[in-house]
C-alpha positions in Angstrom: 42.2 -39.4 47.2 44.2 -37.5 44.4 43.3 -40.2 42.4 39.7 -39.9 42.8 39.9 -36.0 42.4 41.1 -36.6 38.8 38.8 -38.9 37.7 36.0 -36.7 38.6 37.7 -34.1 36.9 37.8 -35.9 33.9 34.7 -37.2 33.7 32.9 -33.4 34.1 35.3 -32.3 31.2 34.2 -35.2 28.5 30.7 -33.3 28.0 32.3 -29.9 27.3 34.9 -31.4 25.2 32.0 -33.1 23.2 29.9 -29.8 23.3 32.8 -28.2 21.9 33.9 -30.1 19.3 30.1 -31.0 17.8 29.8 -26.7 17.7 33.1 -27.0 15.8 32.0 -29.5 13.5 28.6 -28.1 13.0 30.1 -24.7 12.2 32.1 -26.2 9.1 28.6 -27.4 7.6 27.1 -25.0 4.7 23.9 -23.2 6.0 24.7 -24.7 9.9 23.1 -22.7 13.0 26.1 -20.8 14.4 27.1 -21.8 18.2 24.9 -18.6 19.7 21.8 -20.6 18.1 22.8 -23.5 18.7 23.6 -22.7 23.0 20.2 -20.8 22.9 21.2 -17.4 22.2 19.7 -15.1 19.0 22.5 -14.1 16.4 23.9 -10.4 16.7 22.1 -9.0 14.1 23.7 -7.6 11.0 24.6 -3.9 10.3 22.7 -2.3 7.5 21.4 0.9 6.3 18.3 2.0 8.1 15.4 4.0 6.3 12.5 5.7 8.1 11.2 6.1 4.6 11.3 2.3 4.0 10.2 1.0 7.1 6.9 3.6 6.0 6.9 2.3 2.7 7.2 -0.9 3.4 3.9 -3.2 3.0 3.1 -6.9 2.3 3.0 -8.4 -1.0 -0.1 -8.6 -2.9 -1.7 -11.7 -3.5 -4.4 -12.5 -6.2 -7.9 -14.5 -4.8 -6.3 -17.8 -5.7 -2.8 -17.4 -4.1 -0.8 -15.9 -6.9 1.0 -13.0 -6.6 1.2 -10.6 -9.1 3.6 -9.3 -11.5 5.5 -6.2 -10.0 3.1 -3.3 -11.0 5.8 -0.6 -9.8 8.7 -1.4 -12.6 5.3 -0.4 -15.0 5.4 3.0 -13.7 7.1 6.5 -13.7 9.5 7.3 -11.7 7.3 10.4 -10.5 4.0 7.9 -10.2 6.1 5.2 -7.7 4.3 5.5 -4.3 7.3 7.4 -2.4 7.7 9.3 0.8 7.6 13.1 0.2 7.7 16.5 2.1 4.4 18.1 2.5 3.4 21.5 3.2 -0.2 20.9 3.0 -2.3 22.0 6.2 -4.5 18.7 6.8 -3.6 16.7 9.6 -2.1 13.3 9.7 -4.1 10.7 8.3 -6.0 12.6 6.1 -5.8 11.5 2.0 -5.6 14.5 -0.6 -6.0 14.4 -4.2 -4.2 16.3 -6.4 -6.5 15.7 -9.4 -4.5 18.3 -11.9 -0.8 16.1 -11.3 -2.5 13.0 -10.3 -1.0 12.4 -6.9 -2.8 11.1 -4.0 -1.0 11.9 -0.5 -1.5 10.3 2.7 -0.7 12.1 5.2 1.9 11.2 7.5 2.4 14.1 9.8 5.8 16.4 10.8 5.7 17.7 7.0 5.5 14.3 5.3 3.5 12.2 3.1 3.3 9.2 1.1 2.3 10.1 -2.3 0.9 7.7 -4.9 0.7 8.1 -8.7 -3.1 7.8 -10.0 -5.5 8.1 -12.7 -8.5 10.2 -11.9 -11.4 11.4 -13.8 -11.8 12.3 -17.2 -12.9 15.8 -18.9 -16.1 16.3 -17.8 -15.9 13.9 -15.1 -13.8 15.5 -12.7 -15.2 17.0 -9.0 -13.8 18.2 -5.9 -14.7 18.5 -2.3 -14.5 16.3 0.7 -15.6 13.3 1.5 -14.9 10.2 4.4 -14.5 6.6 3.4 -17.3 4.9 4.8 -16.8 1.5 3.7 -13.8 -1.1 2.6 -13.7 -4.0 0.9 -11.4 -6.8 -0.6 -11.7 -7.6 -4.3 -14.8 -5.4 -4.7 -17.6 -6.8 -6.5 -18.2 -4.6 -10.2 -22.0 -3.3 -10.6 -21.8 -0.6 -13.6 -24.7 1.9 -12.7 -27.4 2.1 -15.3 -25.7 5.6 -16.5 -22.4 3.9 -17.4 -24.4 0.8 -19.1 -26.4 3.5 -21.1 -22.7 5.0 -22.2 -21.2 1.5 -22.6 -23.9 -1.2 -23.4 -21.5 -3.6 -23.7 -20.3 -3.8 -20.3 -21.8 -6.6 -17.8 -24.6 -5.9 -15.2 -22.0 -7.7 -12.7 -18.4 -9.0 -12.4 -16.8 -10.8 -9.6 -14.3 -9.5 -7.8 -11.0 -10.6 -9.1 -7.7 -9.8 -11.2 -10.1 -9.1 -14.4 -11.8 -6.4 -12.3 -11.4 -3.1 -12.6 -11.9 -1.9 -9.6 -8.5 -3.8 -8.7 -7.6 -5.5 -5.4 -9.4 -3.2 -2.6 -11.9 -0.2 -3.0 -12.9 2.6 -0.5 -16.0 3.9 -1.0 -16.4 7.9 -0.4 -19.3 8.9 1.5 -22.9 8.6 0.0 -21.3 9.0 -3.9 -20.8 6.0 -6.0 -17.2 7.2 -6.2 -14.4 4.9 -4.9 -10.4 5.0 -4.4 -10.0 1.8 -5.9 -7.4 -0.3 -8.2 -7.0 -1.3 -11.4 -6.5 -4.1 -13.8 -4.5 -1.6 -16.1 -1.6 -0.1 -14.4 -1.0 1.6 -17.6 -4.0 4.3 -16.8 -2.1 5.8 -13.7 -1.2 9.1 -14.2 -4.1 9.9 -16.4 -7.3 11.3 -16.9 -9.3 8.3 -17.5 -12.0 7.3 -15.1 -15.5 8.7 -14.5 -14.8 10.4 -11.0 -12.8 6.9 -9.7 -9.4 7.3 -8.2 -7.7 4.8 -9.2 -4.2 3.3 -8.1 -2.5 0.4 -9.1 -3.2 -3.0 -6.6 0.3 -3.3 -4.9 -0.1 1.0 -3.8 -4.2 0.3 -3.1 -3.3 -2.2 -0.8 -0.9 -0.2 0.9 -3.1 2.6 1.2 -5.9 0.5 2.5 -3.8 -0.8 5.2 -3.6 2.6 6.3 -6.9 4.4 6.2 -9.5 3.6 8.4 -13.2 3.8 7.8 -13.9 8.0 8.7 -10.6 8.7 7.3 -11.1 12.3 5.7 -10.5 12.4 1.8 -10.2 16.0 0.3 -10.6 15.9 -3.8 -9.0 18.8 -4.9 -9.8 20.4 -8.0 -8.4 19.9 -11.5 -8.0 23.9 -11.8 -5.6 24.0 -8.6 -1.8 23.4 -9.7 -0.5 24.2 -6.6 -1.1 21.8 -3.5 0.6 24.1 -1.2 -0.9 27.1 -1.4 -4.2 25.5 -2.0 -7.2 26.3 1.0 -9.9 23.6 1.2 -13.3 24.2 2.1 -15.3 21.9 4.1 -18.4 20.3 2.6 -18.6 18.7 -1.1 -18.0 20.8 -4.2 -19.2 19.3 -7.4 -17.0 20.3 -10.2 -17.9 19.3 -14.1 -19.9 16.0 -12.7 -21.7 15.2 -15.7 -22.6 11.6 -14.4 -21.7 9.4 -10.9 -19.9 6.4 -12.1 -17.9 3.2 -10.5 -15.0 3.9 -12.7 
């Protein structure tokens, strides 16, 4: 009988020997599953820093139409122009995007006195305007049809352009309301932080992606004007103000 006992016992200890000693072996191998995975368990995660801000900031890569992904358009800019979170003293609610046109920031509001500000390029002199607006539209790799204003400024420009890493409307464009003006990107990261376009907000791709990810069609856009330095004390008025609009342009 005691006989019997211990070759039973045996015999129910050869698999957890064998279990054992493949975890040991495995566990020797470079780039192995540890023994938690390997028994069916998920592997404790690491200890790291955590960031409220990063896990805000963070967003997915951008990709060009044919797969590509694009060179890093952040390292091209300013520190002050790298999309960032920021406190906020402003009065609009969350969700809302404001444009402060005179130090060419865009904030999107985040709520609890914070916002993610992007650097841009906005509209030249005597192309500039303020007021508010909704996005009523969004699309991916916008199409390009100059107006016939622009193509009487610039003749050489095309009647239409593909959307597409040579466009310059960029990677995604949000169109404001009944205007032809758009937040939209750019093939020229080089232009953000300047007064450039004709009435255009422009961002780079990588932060216009972002930002599209995050407004919604409705989302309120308040332009504020060039002459208004100070975003905090600064009290918008509802409806559309039209400020040195010599023309309504794509770019």
């Amino acid at each position: 009988m005691t006989s019997e006992i211990a070759a039973r016992s045996n015999r129910m200890a050869r698999p957890i020997l064998a279990v054992a000693a493949a975890l040991v072996m495995t566990a020797a191998l470079p780039g192995a599953a540890t023994a938690q995975q390997m028994m069916g368990y998920a592997a404790a995660p690491q200890a790291g820093p955590f960031s409220s801000d990063e896990d805000v900031l963070a967003a997915p890569p951008a990709v060009e139409p044919d797969g590509s992904v694009p060179a890093d358009e952040d390292a091209q800019l300013s520190d002050r122009l790298r999309r960032q979170v920021v406190a906020y003293g402003g009065n609009q609610p969350a969700g809302t995007i404001v444009i402060d046109t005179a130090n060419t920031y865009l904030y999107y509001v985040l709520g609890g006195g914070r916002a993610i500000r992007y650097g841009v390029g906005v509209g030249r002199e005597g192309f500039t305007w303020s007021g508010t607006e909704a996005i009523t539209r969004k699309a991916e790799w916008p199409d390009w049809h100059p107006p016939a204003r622009m193509i009487a400024r610039q003749p050489y420009l095309p009647r239409f352009m593909a959307g597409g890493p040579g466009n310059p409307l960029g990677a995604r464009a949000m169109y404001l309301g009944s205007t032809e003006y758009r937040i939209h990107g750019t093939n020229d990261p080089s232009t953000i932080g300047k007064f450039v376009s004709s009435g255009c907000i422009r961002l780079t791709n990588e932060d216009v992606e972002d930002l599209f990810s995050r407004a919604r069609v409705g989302t309120r856009v308040v332009v504020l004007p060039k002459s208004s330095p100070n975003l905090q004390a600064r009290k918008t008025q509802p409806g559309r103000q039209a400020m040195n609009i010599s023309v309504s342009s794509v770019d």
